[in-house]
N, C-alpha and C positions, 0 to 999 in steps of 0.2 A: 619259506617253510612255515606252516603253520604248527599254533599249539595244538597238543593234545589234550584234551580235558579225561584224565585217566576215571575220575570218580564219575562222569556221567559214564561212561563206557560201562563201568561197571553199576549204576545205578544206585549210589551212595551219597552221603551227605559227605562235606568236606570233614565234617567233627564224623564221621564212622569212625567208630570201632574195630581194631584190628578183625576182632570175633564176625562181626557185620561184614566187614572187606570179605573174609574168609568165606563167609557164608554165599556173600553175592556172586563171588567168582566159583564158587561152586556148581550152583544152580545155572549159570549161564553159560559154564563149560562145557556140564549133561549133555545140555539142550542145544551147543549148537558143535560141539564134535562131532570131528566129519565121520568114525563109524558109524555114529547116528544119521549123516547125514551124507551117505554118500554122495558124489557127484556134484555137491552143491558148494559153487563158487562160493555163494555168498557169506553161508555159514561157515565154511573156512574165513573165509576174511575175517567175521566178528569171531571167529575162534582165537586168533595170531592177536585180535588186537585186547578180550579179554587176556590173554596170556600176557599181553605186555603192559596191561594196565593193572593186573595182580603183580606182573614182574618187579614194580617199583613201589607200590601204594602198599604192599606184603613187607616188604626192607624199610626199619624205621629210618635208616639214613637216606638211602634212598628218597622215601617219602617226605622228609625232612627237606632235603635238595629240591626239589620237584616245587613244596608249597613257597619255598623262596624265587623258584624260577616261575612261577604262577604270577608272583609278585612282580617281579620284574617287567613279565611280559606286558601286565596291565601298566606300568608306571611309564612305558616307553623306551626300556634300556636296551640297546642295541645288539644284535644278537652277535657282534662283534665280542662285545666287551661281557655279555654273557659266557662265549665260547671261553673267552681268555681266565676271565673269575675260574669256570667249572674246572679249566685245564690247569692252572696252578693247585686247584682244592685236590685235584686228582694226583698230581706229582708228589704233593706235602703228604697227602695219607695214602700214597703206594696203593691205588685204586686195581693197578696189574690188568693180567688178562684173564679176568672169570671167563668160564665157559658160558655162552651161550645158550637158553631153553627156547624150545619150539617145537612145532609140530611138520617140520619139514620146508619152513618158510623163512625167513631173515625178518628182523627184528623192523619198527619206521624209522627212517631218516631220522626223526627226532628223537627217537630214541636210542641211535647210535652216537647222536653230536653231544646229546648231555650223561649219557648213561653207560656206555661201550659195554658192558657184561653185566654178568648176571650173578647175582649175590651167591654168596656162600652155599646157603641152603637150594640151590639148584646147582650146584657142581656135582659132577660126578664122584661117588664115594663120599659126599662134603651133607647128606642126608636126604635127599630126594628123594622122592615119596610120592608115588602119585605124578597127575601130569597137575605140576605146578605146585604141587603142596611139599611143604617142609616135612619131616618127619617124624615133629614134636609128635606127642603121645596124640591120640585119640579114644575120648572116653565113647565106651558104648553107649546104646539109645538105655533110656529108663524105659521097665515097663508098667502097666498101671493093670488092674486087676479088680475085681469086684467078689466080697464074701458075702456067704448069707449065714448069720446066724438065729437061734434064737433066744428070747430073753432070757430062760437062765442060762447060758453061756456067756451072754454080757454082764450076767450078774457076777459070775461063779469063772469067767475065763472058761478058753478049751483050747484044741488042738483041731486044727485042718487041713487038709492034705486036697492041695491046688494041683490039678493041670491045667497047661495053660503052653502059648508059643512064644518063645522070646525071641526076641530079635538080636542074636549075637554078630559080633563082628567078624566079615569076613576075614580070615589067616591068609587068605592069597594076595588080598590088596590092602591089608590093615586096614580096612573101614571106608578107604576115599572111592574105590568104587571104581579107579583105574588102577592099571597096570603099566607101566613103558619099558622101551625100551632103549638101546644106544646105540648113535652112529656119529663116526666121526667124519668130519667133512673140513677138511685140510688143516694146517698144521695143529691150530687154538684153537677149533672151532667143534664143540660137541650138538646134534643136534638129537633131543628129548620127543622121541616117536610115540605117542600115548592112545590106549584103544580100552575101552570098556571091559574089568574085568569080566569072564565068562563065569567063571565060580559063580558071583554073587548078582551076577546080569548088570553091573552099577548101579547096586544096591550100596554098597557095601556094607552092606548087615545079610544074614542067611536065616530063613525060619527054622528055630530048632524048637521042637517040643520037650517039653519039660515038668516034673512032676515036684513038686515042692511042701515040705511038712513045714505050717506056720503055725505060731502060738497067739491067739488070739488073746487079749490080758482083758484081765477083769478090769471092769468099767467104764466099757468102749459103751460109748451112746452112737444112735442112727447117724448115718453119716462122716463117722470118725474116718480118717484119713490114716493109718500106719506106714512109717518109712521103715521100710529093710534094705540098709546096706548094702552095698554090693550082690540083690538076689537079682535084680533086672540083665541086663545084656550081658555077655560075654566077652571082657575085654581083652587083649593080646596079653595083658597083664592083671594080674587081681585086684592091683589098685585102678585099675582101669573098667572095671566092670562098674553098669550101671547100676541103680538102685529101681527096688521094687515098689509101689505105692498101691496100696491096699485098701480099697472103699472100703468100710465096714456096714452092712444092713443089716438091720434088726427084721427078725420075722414076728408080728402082732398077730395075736391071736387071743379071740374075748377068751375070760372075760377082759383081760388087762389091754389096757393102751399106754404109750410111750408119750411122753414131752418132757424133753428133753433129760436131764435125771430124775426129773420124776414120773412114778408109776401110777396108772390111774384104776381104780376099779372099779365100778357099777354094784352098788350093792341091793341088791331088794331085802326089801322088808315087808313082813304085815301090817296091815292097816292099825290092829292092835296093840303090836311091839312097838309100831312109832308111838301113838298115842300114851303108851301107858309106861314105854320103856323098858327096855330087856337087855338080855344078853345071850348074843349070836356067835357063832364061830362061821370066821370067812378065810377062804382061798388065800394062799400066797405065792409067789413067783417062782418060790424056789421050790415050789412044791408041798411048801409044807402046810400049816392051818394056824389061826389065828384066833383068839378070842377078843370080839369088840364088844363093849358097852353102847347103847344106842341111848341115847339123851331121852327123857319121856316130853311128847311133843314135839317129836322130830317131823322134817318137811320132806318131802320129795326133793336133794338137790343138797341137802345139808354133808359137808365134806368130815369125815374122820380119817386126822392126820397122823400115822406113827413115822416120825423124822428120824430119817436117816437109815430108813428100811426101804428106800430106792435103789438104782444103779448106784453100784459103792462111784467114792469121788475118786478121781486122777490127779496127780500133779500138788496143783494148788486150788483144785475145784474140789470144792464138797460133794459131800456122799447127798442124794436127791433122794426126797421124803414118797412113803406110799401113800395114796389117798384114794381112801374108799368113800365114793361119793351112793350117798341112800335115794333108793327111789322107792318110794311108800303104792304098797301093791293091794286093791279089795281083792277077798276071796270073792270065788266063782263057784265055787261047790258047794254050799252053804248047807247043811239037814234043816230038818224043821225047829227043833230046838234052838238053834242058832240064829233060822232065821227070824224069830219068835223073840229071841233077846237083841238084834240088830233093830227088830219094831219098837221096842221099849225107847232101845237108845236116842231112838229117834224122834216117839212122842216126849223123851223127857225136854229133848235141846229145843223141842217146838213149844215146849211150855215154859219153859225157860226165856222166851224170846230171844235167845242165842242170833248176833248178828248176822245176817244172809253173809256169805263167803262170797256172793256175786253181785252184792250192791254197788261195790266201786264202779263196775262193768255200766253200769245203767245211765245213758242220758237223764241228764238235770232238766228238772223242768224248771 
């Protein structure tokens, strides 16, 4: 008789994870169930023997048993004196006659000589669930969602009303995605007949469409992430329901741009306001207006910062500073009288010997 290597079967690391185990025999069940797979020897075979390789690797005693007879088989202990070990451990802790799971087949050799039945969680009425699955809870899928707001709503918060499809849990198959049934096949012996639920196609999740009122909070920057509770899937129970996860996107629109809590803004100015210095009123986020002071001899590029007139802060983040960044504009439509005093200006700085603004630019001779 040889061993069975249960965890290649099912395509897991020895150190798997209950969660991992579950998952691997999930996907390999799908895929090689014979209503999937009518007519086909094969996949039954690899059906019976994932079955029997979750049947043990899924029972931590079981699984427990197994990685000590793993050991053995490598050290050379005789399957003699293995049988004798298992069958004293099986007398002292009243191992009995668990019922039997499968899909219309018996159990390997080797798994009848070290294992005889089948745990708890596959007895009939004992929580069976599914073909092979225990009938611990199952939390529904999360669903993930994408908002668009715009800046003053990240400044100021609002209110948005999502549709959207969630993926709730199938009620016919609690979420495994099969259905079974029972037959018994002589005295002790129950055999676990399992076929794809039809409700959810073995899904076991169903699209349901959905309409949801969310509160967006003030001081969501681009990219924010929001967890809502139990709004994702639909579980067989409320603490079972998945949760919701909510991109948050900013919509930009000049003049203002976003980095990160801070708001940027583009400010023009005249050529003579930078020069001589003034006092301008500029645009704000929230709609409202602003009075700036402009420095006299201001640059194309020079930043004015009112801190803490950004996206307000979160948490332990601080509230992010507005900054109006100056860009110095010549008039274009000049009269003559103007154009008349820009000539002035112009012979005085050339009499002045006023340094060229383009010398730096110039190769050294």
């Amino acid at each position: 008789m040889e061993f069975r290597d249960y965890y290649k079967v099912l395509g897991v690391e020895r150190t798997a994870s209950e969660a991992d185990i579950k998952s691997a025999f999930r996907k390999l069940a799908r895929k090689h169930h014979p209503d999937v797979n009518p007519g086909n020897k094969d996949a039954e075979k690899q059906f019976k023997e994932i079955n029997e390789a979750y049947q043990v690797l899924s029972d931590p005693t079981k699984r427990k048993k197994y990685d000590e007879l793993g050991a053995d088989w490598e050290h050379g202990v005789s399957q003699e004196e293995m049988m004798r070990r298992y069958a004293r451990e099986a007398a002292a802790g009243g191992r009995g006659g668990d019922a039997h799971f499968g899909a219309g087949g018996d159990f390997s050799d080797f798994f009848e000589q070290f294992f005889g039945g089948a745990s708890e969680r596959f007895r009939p009425g004992g929580g069976m669930h599914g073909f092979g699955f225990s009938a611990e809870p199952v939390r529904a899928p999360d669903l993930r969602a994408e908002v668009q707001v715009n800046l003053y709503d990240a400044i100021k918060g609002a209110r948005r009303r999502l549709e959207m499809v969630a993926q709730d849990e199938c009620s016919t198959c609690g979420g495994s995605g099969i259905v079974t049934s029972e037959k018994r096949q002589g005295k002790n012996r129950i055999i676990q007949a399992a076929r794809a639920c039809e409700t959810c196609g073995g899904a076991g999740v169903i699209p349901t469409p959905r309409a949801l009122e969310v509160t967006i909070p003030a001081g969501v920057t681009d990219g924010t992430q929001l967890r809502l509770k139990g709004q994702g899937g639909r579980g067989t129970r409320p603490e079972l329901n998945g949760d919701l996860f909510l991109l948050v996107r900013i919509e930009q629109r000049p003049p203002f741009s976003i980095s990160g809590r801070d708001i940027r803004c583009e400010l023009p100015v005249w050529d003579y306001e930078a020069a001589l210095g003034a006092e301008v009123t500029a645009p704000t986020p929230d709609g409202a207006r602003v009075s700036l002071k402009i420095p006299a001899a201001s640059q194309t590029g020079r930043v004015l910062r009112l801190r803490g007139r950004g996206i307000p802060g979160r948490g332990r983040e601080a509230a992010g500073d507005l900054l109006y960044e100056i860009k110095v504009l010549a008039p274009t439509d000049l009269n003559d009288a103007e154009r008349k005093l820009m000539q002035q200006l112009a012979e005085s700085r050339s009499a002045r010997a006023v340094k060229d603004p383009r010398a730096e630019m110039m190769p050294r001779s």
